[in-house]
VMD Tcl script that draws the C-alpha trace (Angstrom):
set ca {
  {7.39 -1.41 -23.06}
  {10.33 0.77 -23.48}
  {7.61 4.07 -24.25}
  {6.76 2.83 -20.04}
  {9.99 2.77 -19.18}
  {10.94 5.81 -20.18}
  {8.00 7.88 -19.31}
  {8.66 6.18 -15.77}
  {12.43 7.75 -15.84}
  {11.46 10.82 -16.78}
  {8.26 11.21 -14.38}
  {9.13 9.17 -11.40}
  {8.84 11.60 -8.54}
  {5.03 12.54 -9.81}
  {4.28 8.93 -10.44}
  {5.53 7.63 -7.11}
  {3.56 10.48 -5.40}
  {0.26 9.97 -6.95}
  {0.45 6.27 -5.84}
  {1.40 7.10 -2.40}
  {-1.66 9.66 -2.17}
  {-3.94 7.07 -4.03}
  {-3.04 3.90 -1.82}
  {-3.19 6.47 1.62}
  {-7.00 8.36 0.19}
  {-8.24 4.48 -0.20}
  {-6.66 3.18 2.46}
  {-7.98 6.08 5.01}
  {-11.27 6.47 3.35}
  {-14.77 4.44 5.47}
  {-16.20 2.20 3.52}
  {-19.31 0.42 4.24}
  {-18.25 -2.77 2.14}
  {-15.29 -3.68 0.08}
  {-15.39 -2.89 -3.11}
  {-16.67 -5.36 -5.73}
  {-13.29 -5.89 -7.92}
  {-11.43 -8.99 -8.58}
  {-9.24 -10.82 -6.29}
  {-9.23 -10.21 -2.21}
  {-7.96 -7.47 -0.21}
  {-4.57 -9.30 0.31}
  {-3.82 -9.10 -3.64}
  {-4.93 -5.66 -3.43}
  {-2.59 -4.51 -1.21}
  {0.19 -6.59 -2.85}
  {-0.29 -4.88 -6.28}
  {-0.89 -1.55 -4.70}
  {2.66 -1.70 -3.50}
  {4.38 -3.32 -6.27}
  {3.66 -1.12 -8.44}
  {4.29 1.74 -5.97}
  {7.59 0.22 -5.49}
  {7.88 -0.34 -9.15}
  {8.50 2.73 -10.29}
  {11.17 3.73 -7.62}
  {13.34 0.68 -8.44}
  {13.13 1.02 -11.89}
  {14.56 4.61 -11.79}
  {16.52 4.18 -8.93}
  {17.59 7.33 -7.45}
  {20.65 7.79 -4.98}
  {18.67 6.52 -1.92}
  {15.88 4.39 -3.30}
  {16.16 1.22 -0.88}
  {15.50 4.06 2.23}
  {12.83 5.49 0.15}
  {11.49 1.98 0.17}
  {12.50 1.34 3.80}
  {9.65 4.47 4.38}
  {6.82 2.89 1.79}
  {7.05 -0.36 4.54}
  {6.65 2.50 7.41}
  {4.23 4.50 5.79}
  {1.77 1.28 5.44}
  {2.47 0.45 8.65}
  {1.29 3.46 10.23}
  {-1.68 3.24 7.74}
  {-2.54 0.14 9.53}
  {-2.40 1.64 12.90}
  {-4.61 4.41 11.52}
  {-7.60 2.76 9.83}
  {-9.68 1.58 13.04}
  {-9.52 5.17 13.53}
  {-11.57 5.94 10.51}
  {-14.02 3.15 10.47}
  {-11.40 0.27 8.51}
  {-9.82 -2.72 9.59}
  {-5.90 -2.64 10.51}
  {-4.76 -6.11 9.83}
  {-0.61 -6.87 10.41}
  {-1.01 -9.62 7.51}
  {-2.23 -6.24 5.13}
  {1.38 -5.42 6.05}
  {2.90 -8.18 5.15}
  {1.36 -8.34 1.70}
  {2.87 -4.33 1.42}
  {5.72 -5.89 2.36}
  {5.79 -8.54 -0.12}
  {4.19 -6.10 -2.70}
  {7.49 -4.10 -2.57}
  {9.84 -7.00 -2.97}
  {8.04 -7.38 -6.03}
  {8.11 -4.35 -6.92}
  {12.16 -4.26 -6.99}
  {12.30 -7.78 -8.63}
  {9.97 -7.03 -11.46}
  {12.24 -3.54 -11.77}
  {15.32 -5.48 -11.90}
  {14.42 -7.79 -14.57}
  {12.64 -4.84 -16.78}
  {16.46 -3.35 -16.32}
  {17.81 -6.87 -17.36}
  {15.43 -6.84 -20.30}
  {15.83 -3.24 -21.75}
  {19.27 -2.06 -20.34}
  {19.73 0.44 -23.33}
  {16.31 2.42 -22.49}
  {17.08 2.42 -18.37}
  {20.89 3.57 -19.02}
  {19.64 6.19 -20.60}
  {18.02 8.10 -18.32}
  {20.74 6.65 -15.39}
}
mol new
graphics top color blue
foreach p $ca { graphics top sphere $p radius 0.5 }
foreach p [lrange $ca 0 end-1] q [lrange $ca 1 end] { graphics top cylinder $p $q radius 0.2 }
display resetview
C-alpha cells in the first residue's frame, strides 16, 4: 500500500488527468449497448469518480476541494452533453459522481490516517 501511495504523491497531476480523459472518452463515446461488466451503470460512475477523486485528496495540493468543486462540474456538463452523442444524460449519474467523490476524499483521509509517515513525506 505505501509503494501506491507514494507513486500517487509523486504522479498525481498525470494520474488525475488520465482519469479525467478516460471517464470524459467513455462517457462521450456512442455505444450501442452497455458494456457487459459487473455491477450497473450507477456503481460505475461511483467508482469512476472515487477513484478520480482519490488521488487528488490523497495528495492534496493547495486548492484540492476547488479542484474537486470542478470534477462535480465537469460531470455535470458531461451529462448535458451525452444526448448529444447518442448516450443517455441522467441527473441521478450525477449524483452517484457526486457521491463517488465524497468517497473519494473519505477513503483518502483514512489511507492518510493509516500511513501518515508515507503521505508526510511527500506533503
Amino acid at each position: 500500500m505505501t509503494f501506491i501511495v507514494r507513486q500517487v504523491h509523486r504522479h498525481w497531476v498525470a494520474v488525475t488527468l488520465f482519469f479525467l480523459l478516460a471517464i470524459t472518452f467513455l462517457s462521450l463515446t456512442p455505444q450501442a449497448s452497455l458494456p457487459s461488466v459487473p455491477g450497473t451503470d450507477k456503481s460505475h460512475h461511483f467508482i469512476a469518480y472515487a477513484a478520480l477523486m482519490f488521488v487528488v485528496a490523497l495528495r492534496r495540493p493547495k486548492y484540492w476541494l476547488l479542484i474537486g468543486l470542478f470534477f462535480f462540474c465537469w460531470s455535470g456538463g458531461i451529462e448535458i452533453l451525452q444526448p448529444y452523442v447518442n448516450r443517455y444524460g441522467e441527473w441521478l449519474d450525477l449524483a452517484a459522481n457526486g457521491g463517488g467523490l465524497i468517497c473519494g476524499v473519505i477513503l483518502a483521509t483514512v489511507i492518510t490516517w493509516l500511513f501518515p509517515q508515507v503521505v508526510n513525506e511527500y506533503s
